[in-house]
Backbone as XML, in Angstrom:
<?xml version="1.0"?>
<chain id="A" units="angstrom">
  <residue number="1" name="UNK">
    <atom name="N" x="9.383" y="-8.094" z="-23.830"/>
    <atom name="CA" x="10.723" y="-8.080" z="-23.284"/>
    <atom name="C" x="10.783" y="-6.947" z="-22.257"/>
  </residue>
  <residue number="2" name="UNK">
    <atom name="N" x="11.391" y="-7.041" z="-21.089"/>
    <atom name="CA" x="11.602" y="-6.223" z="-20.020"/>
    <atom name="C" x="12.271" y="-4.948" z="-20.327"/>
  </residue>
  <residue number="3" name="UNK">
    <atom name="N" x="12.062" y="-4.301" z="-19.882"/>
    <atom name="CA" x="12.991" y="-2.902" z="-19.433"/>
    <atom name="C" x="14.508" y="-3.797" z="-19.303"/>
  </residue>
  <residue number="4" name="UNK">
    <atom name="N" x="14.730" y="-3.927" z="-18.424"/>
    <atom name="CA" x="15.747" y="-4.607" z="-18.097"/>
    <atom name="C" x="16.335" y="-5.686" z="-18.837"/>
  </residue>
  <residue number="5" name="UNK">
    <atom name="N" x="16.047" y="-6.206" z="-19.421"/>
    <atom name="CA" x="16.443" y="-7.192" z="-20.436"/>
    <atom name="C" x="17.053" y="-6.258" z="-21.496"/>
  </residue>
  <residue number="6" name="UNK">
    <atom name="N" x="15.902" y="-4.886" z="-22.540"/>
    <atom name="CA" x="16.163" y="-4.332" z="-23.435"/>
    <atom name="C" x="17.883" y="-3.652" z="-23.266"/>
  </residue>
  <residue number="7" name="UNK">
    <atom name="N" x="17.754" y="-3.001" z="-21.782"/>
    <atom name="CA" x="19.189" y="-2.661" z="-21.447"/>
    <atom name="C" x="20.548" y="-3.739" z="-21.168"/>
  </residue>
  <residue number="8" name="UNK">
    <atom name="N" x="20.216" y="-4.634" z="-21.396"/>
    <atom name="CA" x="21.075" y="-5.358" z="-20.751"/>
    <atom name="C" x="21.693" y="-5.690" z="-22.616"/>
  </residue>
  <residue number="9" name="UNK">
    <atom name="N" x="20.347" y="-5.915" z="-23.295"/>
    <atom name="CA" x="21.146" y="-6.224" z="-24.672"/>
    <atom name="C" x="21.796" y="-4.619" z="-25.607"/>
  </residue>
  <residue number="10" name="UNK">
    <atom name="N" x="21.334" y="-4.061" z="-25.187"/>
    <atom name="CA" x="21.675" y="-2.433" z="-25.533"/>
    <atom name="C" x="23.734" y="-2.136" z="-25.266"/>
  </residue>
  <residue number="11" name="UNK">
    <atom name="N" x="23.460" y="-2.861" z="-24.347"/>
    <atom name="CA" x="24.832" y="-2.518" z="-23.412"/>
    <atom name="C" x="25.834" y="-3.679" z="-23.813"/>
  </residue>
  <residue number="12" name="UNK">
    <atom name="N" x="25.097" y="-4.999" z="-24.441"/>
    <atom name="CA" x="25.798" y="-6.195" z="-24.970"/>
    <atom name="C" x="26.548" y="-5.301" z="-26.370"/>
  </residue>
  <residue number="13" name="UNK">
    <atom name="N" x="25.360" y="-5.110" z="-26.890"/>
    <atom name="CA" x="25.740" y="-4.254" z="-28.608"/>
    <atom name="C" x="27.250" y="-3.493" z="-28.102"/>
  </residue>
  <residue number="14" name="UNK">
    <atom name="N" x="26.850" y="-2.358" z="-27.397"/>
    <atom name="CA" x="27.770" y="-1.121" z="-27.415"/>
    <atom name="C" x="29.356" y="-2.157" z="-26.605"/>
  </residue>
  <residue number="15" name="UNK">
    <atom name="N" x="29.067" y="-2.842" z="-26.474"/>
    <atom name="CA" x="30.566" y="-3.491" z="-26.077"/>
    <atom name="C" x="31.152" y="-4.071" z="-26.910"/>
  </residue>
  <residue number="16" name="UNK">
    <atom name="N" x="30.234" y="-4.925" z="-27.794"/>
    <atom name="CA" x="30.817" y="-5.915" z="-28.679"/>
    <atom name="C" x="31.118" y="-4.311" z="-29.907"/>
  </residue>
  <residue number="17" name="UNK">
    <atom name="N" x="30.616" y="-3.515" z="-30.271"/>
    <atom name="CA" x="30.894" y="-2.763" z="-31.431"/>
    <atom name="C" x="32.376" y="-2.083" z="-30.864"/>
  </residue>
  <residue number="18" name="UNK">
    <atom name="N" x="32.454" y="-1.832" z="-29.828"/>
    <atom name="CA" x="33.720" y="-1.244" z="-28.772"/>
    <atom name="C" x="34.791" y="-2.348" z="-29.336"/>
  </residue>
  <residue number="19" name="UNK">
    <atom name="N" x="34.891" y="-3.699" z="-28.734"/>
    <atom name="CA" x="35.712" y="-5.061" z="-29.189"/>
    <atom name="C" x="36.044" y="-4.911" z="-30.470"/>
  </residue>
  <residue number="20" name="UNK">
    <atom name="N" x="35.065" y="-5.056" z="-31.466"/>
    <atom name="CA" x="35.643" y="-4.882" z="-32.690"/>
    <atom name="C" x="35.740" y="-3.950" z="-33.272"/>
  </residue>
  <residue number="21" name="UNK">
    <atom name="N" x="35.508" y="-3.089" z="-32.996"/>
    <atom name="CA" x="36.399" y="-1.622" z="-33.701"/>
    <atom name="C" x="37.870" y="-1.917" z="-33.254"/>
  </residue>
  <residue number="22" name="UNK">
    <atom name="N" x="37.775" y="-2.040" z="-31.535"/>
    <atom name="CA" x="39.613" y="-2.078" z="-31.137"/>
    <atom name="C" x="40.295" y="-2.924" z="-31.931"/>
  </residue>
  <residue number="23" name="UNK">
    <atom name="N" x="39.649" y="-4.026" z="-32.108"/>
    <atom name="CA" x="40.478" y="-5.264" z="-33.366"/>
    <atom name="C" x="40.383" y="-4.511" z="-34.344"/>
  </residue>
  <residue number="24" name="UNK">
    <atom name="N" x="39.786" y="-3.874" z="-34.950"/>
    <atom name="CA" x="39.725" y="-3.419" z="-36.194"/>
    <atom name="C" x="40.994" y="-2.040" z="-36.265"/>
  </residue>
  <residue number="25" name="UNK">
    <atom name="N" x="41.172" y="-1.645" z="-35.551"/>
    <atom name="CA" x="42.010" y="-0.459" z="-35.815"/>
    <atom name="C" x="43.257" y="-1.268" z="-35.228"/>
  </residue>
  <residue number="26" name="UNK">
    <atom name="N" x="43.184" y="-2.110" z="-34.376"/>
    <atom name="CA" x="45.188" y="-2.853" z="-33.889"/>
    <atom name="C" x="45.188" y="-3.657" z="-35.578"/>
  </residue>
  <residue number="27" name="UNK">
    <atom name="N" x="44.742" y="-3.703" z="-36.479"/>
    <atom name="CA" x="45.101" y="-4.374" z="-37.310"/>
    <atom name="C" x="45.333" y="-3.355" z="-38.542"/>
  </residue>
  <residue number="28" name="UNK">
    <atom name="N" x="44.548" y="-2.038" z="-38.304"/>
    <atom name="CA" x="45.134" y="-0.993" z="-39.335"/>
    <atom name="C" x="46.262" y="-0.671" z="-38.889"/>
  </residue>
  <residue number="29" name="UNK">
    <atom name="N" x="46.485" y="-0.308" z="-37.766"/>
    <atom name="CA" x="47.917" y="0.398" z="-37.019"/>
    <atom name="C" x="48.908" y="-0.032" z="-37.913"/>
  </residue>
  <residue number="30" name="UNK">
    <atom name="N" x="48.705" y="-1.924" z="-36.974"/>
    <atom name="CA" x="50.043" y="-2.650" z="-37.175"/>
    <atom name="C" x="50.024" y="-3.471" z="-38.581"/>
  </residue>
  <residue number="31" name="UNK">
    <atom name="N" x="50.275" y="-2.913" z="-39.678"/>
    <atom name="CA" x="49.862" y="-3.895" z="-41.105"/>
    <atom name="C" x="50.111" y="-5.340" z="-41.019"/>
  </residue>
  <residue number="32" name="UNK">
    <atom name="N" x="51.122" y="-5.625" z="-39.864"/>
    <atom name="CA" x="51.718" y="-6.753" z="-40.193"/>
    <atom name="C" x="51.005" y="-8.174" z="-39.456"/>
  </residue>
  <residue number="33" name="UNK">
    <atom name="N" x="50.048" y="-7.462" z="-38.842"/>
    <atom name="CA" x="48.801" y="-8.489" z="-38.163"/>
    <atom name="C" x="47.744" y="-7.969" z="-39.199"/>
  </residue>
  <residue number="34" name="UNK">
    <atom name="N" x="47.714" y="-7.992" z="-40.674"/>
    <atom name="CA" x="46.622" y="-7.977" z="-41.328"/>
    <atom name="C" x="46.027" y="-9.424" z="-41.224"/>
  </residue>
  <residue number="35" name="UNK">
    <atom name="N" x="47.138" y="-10.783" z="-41.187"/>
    <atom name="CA" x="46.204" y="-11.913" z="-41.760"/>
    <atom name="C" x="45.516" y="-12.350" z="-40.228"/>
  </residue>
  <residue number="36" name="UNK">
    <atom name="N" x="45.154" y="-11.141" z="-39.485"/>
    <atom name="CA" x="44.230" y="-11.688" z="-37.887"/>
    <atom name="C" x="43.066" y="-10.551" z="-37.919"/>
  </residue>
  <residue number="37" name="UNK">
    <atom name="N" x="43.345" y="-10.087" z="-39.540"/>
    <atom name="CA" x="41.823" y="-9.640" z="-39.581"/>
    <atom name="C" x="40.649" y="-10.443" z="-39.602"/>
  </residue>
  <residue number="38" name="UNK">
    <atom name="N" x="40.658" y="-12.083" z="-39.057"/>
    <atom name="CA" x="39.750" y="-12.701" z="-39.521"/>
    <atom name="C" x="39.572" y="-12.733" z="-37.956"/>
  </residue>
  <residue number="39" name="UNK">
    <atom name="N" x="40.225" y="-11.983" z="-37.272"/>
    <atom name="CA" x="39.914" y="-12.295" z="-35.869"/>
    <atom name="C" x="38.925" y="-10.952" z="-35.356"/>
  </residue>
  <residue number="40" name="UNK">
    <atom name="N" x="38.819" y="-9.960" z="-35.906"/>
    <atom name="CA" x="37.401" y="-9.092" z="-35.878"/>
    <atom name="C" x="36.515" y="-9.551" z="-36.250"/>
  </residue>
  <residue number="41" name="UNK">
    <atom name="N" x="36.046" y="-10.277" z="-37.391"/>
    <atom name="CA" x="35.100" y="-11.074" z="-38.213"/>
    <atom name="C" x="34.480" y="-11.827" z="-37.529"/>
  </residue>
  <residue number="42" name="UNK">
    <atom name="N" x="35.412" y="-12.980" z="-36.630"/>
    <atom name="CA" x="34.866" y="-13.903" z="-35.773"/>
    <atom name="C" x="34.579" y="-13.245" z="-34.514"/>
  </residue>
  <residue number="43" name="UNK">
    <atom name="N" x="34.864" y="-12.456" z="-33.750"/>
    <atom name="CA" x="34.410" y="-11.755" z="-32.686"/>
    <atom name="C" x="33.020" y="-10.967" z="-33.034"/>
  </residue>
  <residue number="44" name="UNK">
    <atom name="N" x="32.722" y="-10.325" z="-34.229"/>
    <atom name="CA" x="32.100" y="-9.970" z="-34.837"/>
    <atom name="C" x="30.682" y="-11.088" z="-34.436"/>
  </residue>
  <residue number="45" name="UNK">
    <atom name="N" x="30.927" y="-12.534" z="-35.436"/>
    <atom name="CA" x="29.884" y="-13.202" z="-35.149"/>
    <atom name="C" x="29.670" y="-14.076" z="-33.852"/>
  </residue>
  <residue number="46" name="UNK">
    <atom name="N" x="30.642" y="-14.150" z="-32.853"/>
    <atom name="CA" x="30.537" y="-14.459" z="-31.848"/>
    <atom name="C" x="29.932" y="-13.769" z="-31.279"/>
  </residue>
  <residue number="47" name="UNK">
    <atom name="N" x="29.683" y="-12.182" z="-31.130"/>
    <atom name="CA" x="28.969" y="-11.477" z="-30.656"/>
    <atom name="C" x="27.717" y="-10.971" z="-31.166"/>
  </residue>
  <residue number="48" name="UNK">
    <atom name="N" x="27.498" y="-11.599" z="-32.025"/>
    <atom name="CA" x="26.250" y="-11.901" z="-32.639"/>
    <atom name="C" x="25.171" y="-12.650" z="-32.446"/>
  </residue>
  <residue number="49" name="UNK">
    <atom name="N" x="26.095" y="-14.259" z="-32.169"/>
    <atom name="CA" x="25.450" y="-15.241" z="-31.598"/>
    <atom name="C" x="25.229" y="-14.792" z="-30.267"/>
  </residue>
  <residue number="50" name="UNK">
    <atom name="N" x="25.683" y="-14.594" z="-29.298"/>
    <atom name="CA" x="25.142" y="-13.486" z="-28.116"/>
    <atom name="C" x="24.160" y="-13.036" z="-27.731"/>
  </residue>
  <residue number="51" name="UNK">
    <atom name="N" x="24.520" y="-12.072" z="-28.942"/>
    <atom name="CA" x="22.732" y="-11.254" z="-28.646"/>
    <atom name="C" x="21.927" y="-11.950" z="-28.683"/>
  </residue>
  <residue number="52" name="UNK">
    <atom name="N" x="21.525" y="-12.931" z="-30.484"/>
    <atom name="CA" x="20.493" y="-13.377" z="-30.292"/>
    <atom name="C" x="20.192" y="-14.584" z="-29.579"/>
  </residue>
  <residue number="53" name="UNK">
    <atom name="N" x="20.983" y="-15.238" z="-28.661"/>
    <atom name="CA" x="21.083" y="-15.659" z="-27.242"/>
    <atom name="C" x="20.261" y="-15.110" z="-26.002"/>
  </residue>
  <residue number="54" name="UNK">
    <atom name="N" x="20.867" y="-13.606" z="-26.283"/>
    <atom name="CA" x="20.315" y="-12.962" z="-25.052"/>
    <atom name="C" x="18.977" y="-12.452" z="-25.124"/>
  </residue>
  <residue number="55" name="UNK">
    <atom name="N" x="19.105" y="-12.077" z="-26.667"/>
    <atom name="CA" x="17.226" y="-11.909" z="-26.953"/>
    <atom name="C" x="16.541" y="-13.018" z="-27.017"/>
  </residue>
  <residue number="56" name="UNK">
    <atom name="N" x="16.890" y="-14.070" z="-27.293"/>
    <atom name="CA" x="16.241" y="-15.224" z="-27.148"/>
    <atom name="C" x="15.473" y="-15.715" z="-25.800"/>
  </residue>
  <residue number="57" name="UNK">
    <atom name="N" x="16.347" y="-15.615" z="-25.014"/>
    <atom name="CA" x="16.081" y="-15.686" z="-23.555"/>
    <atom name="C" x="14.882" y="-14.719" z="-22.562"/>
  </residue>
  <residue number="58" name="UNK">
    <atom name="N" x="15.583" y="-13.246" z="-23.322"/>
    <atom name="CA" x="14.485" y="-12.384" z="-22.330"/>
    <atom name="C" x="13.158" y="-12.648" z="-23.313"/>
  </residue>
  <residue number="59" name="UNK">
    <atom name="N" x="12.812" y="-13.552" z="-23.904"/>
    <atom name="CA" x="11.555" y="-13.434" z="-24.787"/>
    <atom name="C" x="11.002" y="-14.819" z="-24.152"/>
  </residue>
  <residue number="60" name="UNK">
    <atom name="N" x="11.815" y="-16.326" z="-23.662"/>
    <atom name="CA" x="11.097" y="-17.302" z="-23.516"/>
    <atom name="C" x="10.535" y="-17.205" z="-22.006"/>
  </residue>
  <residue number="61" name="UNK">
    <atom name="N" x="9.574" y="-18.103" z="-21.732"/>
    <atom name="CA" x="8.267" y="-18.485" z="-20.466"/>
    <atom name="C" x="9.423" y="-19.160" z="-19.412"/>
  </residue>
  <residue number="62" name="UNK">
    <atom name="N" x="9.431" y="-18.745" z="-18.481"/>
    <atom name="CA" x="10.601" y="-19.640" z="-17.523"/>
    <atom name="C" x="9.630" y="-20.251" z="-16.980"/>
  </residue>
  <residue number="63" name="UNK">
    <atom name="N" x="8.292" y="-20.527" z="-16.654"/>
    <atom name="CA" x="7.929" y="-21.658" z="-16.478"/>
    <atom name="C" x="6.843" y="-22.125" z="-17.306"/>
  </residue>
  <residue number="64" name="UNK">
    <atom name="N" x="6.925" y="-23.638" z="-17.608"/>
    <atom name="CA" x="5.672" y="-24.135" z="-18.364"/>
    <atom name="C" x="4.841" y="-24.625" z="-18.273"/>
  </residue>
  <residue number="65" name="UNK">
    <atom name="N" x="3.875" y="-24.477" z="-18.885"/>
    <atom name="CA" x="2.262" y="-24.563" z="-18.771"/>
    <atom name="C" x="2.393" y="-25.684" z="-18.092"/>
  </residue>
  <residue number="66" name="UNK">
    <atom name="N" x="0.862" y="-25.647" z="-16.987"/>
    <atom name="CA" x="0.771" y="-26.880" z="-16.250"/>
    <atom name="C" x="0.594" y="-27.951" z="-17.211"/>
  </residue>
  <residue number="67" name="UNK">
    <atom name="N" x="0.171" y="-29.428" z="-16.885"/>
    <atom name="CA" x="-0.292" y="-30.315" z="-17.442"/>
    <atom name="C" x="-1.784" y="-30.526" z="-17.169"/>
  </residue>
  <residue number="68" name="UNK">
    <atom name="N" x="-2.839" y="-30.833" z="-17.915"/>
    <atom name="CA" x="-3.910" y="-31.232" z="-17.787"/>
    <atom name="C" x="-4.288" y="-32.637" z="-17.688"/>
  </residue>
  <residue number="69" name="UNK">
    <atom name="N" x="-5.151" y="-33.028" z="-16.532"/>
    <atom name="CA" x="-5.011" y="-34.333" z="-16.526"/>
    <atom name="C" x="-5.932" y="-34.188" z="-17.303"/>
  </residue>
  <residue number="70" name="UNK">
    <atom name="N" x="-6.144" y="-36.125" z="-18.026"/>
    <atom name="CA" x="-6.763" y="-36.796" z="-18.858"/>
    <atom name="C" x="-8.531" y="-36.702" z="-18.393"/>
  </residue>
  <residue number="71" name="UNK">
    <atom name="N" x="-9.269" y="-36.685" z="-19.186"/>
    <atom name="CA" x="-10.558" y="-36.972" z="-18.697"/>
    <atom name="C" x="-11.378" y="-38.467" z="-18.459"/>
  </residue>
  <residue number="72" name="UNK">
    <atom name="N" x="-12.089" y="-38.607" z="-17.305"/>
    <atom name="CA" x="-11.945" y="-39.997" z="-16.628"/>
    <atom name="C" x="-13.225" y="-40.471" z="-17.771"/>
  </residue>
  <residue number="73" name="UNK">
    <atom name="N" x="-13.157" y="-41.766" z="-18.123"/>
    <atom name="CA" x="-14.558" y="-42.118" z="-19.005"/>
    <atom name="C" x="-15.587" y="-42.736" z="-17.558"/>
  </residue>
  <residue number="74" name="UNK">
    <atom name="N" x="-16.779" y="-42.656" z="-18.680"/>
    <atom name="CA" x="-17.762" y="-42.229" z="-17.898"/>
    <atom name="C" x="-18.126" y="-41.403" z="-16.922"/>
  </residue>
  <residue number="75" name="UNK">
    <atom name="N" x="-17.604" y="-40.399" z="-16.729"/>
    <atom name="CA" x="-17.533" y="-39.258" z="-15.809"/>
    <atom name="C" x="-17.787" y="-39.267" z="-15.203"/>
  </residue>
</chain>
């Protein structure tokens, strides 16, 4: 995985943990949005699926192997 890739998911993390902390504390503040605590949870795994999206990606071949032609009989 690239330099650049590693930062790019580094910087995914520190945003999404930023997102849900802020959900997480507008729902301590205000008690009365407790039942949208399920809305940190899901941001939570939405930003989960993300990453391993984004790590997924900086890890696969953007292009694929040639093809080999067949071998001719009788050569």
């Amino acid at each position: 995985m690239s330099t650049l890739a590693l930062l790019v998911l580094l910087l995914l993390v520190l945003v999404g943990a930023l997102v849900v902390g802020g959900l997480a504390y507008l729902v301590y503040r205000h008690p009365a949005l407790l039942g949208p605590v399920s809305i940190a949870v899901t941001a939570a795994g939405v930003l989960g699926g993300l990453v391993a999206v984004a790590a997924q990606a900086g890890t696969s071949e953007a292009v694929p192997a040639p093809a080999t032609a067949p071998a001719r009989p009788g050569g």
